[in-house]
N, C-alpha and C positions, 0 to 999 in steps of 0.2 A: 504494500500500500504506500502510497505519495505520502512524503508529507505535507499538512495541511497545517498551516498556521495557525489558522483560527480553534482548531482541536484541543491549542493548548493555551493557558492562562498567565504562564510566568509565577503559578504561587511558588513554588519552591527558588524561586531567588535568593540568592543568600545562604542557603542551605545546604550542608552536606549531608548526603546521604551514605553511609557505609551498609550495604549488601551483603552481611552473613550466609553465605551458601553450605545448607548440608547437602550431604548426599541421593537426589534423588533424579528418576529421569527426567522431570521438568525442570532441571537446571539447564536444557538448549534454549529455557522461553528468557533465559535471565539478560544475554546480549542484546535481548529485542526491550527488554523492562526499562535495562538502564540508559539505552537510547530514548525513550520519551521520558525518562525521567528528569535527563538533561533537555530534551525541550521543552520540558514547564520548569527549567532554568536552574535544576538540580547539578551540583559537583558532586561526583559518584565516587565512591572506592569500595575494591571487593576485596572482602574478605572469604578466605573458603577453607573448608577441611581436610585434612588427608583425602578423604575419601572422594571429597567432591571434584578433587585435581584430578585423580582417575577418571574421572568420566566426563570433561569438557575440558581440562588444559587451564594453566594460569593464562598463558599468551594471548585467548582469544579474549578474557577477563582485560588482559592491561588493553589491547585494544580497543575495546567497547567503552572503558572508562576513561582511558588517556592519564591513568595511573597506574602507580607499580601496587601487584596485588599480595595483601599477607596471605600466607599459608603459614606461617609461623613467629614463633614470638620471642623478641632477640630483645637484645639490652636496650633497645628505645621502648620496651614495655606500649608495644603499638595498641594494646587493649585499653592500654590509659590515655596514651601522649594525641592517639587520634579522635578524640573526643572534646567537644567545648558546648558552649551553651546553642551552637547553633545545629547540633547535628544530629540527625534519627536514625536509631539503626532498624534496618528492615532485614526481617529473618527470610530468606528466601531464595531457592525452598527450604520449607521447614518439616523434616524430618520426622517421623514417629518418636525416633532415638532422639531426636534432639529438642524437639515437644519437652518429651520426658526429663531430659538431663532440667534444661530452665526449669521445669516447673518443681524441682528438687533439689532446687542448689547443687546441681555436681557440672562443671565448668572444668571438662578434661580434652575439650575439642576447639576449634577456632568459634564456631557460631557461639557456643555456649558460654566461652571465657568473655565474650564481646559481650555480651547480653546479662554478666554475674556482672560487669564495674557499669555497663548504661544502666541498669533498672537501681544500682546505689548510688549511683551520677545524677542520676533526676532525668535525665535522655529521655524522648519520647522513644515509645519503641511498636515497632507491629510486625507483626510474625503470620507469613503467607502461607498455613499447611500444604504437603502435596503426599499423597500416598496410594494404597490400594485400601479403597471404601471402605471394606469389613476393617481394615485397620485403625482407620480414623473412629468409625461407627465403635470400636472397643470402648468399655464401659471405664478404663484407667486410663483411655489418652482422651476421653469426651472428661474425665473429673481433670485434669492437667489443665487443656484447656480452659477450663471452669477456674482453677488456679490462676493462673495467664492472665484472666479478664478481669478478676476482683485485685490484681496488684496496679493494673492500671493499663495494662498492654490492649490493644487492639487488635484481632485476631479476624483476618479477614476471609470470609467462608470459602471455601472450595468449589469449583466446578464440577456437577457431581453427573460422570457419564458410564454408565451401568456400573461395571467394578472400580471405576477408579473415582477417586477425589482428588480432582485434577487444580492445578494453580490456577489462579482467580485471573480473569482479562486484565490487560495492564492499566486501563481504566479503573478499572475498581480498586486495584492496588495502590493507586497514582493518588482518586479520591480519599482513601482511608489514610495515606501519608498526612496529605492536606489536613486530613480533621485532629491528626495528632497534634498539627501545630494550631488550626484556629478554629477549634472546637467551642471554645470557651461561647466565641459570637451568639451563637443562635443555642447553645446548651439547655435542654428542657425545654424547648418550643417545639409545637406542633405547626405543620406548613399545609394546606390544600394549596395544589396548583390543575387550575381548571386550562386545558391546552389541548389543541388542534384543531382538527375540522372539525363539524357537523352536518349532518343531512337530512331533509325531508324527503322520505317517498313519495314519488311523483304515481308510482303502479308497483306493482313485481318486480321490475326489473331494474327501472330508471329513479335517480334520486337527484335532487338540489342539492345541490351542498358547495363549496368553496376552499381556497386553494392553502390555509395553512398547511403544514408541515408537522407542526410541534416541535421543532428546534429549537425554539426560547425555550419550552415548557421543558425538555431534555434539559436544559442548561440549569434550570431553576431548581430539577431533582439533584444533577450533581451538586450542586451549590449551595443547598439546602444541609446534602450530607455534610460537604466539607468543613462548614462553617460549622456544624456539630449538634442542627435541628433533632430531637428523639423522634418522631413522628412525622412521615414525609407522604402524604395521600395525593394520587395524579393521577384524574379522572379524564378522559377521553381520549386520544390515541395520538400515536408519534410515530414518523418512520423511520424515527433512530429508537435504538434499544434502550427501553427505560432500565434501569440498575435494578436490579432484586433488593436492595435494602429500603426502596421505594414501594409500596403499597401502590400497585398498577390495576387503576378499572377500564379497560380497553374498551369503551363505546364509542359509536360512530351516532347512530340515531338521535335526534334530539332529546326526544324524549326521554329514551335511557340514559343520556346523560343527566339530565335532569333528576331523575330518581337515584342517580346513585349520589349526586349531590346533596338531593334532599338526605341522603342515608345518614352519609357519612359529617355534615354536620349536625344531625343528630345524635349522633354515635362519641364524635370527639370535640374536642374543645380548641378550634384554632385558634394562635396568634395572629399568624398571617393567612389571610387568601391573594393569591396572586391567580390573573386572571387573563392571560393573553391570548382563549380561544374567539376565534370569530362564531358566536351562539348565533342563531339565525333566528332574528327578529321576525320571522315568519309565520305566519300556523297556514294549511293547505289541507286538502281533502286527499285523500289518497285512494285512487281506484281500485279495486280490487282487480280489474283485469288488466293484462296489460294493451295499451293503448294504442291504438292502429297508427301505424307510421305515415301509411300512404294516407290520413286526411287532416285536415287543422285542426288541434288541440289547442282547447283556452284554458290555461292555468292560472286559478285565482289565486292570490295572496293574500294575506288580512293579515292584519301586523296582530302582536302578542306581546303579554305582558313583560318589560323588560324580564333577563332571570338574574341581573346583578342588582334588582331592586330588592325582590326577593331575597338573595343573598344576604343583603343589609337584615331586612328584617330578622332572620334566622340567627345570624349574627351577631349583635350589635357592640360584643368586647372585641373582634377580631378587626387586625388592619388592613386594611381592603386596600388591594394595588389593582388598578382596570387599566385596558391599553386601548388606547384609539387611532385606527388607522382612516385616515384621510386622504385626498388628494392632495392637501396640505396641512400642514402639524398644525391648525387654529383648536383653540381650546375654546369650548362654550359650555359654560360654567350650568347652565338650564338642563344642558341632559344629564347632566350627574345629581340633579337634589337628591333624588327620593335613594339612591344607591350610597349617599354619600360616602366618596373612597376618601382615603388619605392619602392616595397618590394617583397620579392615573400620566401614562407612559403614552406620549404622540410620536408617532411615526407617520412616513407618507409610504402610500405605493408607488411614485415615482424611481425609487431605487431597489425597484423588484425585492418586497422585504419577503420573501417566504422562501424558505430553507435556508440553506449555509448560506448568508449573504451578509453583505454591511450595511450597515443603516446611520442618517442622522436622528435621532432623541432626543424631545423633551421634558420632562420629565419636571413636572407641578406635583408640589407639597405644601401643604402648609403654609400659603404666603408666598412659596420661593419660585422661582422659576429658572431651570437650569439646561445648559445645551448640551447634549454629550455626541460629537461629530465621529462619524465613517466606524463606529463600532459594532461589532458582531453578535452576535446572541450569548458568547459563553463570559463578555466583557457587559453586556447590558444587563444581564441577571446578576453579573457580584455588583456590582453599580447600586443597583435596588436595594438587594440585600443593605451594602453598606450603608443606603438612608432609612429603610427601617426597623434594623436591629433594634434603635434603640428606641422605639415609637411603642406607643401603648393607646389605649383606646377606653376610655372609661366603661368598666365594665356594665352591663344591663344583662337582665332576663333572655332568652332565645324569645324570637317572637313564634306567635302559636299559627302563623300562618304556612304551611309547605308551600313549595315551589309550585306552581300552577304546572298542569301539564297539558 
């Protein structure tokens, strides 16, 4: 795959990452790891075990990091001297045996000595398992584990395909580093993010509907994680892969989305709603047969009740972020009363905004009004984020009224 720019964020600026590798076959994924980890602007260095030099070579390690790799521990005590306030160590892969060793104090390997002075260093640390399933599924590496996560480590789940518990995409790996460093942001918040198309059927076979992507709403779940949200709900669809630590309700139909909206703020208590799907202002009749091609069909429309007004109602302690796309970014303060957001994101479609693309952003809060020029979807969601981390919303009752449907 190319690389793409906009894929990556830059949070790891500043950061060393040290790569502790045990022993396992998914140490061919680790050359490809620490290449994007250095383009969201990570200094990489590997660490590895006897055993793991067996089976991938230090040489392809110094080349992928463009440093020299320990496989040993000599009088610069590199378990120590490589380590400061800025660096994370990431176990990966991470071993059954070597699960085991950290989570019992015994530090007689390279991953494990690295990982006995970071976790009494204060280092953040996340440990990437990789193994054969029934292994992982064992009832004394699932309590290890369970060990690992109450000392503070971040344990990123496994890919799991028939026997094997295979290493996590380098995405999710990348996400989980991030939340080790800026978790704290969003810590104990709950996030719905309402994202992508919608459609009305027109008959059987033919629908309305419109050209979002869900590529913000993508961006909004990573971003969510990284920043360290507990509860991350994304209700309508995307044709990028939303992340498994996200709560995904895949509806396309309006209606279904609506009801799962309705559900799920019933069910949880957001901080934030964020809100960049295009809902379709429409209600229509829908045929039950499908519609003769060879003659004129009239398709009525009849507008319907905003569902971000609803939203409000349902609502009324959460922060409401709405996005309005125009032929020009004008804000008119009249269609937002009854919704009232606390932010609401203008964009035009004069610079093709759907899917990977740039866009200019305005972005009203509060009085403020702000320009954020030629930014991409994974730069316009931490944006957000960063202005309503610290927003709060005077708490009220949920209103008793559901989502019309």
């Amino acid at each position: 795959m190319n690389y793409i720019e906009s894929h990556f964020e830059n949070m790891l600026s500043g950061k060393k990452i040290i790569i502790a590798s045990s022993a396992s076959i998914s140490i061919y994924r680790i050359p490809d790891l620490i290449r994007d980890l250095k383009r969201e602007g990570a200094s990489v260095v590997s660490a590895m075990s006897q055993q793991a030099v067996s089976m991938i070579g230090q040489t392809i390690m110094e080349w992928a990091t463009g440093n020299p790799v320990v496989t040993q521990i000599t009088g610069n005590i590199e378990h120590i001297s490589m380590f400061d306030e800025n660096t994370i160590l990431l176990v990966a892969p991470a071993s059954y045996n070597t699960i085991g060793k950290m989570a019992n104090g015994i530090s007689d390997s390279i991953p494990s000595l690295f990982f006995s002075y970071a976790l009494g260093h204060g280092n953040k640390i996340v440990v990437v398992p990789a193994m054969h399933r029934d292994m992982f599924e064992n009832p004394v590496n699932k309590e290890n584990i369970e060990k690992l996560k109450k000392l503070g480590v971040l344990v990123v789940d496994p890919e799991f395909d028939e026997t094997k518990a295979k290493i996590a995409d380098n995405d999710r790996i990348i996400d989980y580093v991030c939340r080790s460093i800026y978790g704290n942001a969003l810590n104990g918040k709950n996030v719905l993010i309402i994202s992508g198309r919608s459609e009305l059927a027109i008959d059987p076979v033919r629908v309305i509907t419109n050209r979002s992507s869900g590529y913000t709403g993508y961006w909004l779940a990573r971003n969510a994680f990284r920043l360290g949200a507990s509860i991350i709900t994304y209700v309508g669809n995307s044709e990028y892969n939303i992340p498994g630590y996200a709560t995904y309700m895949e509806k396309y139909n309006l209606r279904d989305i609506i009801v799962e909206i309705n559900t799920y703020i019933s069910v949880n208590k957001y901080d934030y709603i964020i809100m960049p799907m295009a809902l379709m202002d429409f209600d229509m009749k829908e045929s039950k047969t499908k519609l003769d091609s060879g003659a004129d069909q009239n398709l009525v429309l009849t507008p319907r009740p905003k569902v971000r007004d609803r939203i409000r109602q349902m609502a009324l302690g959460a922060v409401l972020v709405l996005f309005n796309l125009e032929s020009e970014k004008s804000y008119n303060s009249k269609k937002f009363e009854k919704s009232d957001p606390d932010m609401v994101v203008l964009n035009s479609f004069d610079k093709k905004p759907f899917g990977d693309t740039k866009n200019d952003y305005t972005i009203i809060s509060k009085g403020r009004k702000e320009e954020i020029e030629n930014a991409d979807k994974a730069t316009i969601s931490l944006e957000i984020y960063n202005r309503i981390k610290d927003m709060t919303r005077d708490s009220g009752e949920p209103g008793m009224n559901s989502l019309v449907l």
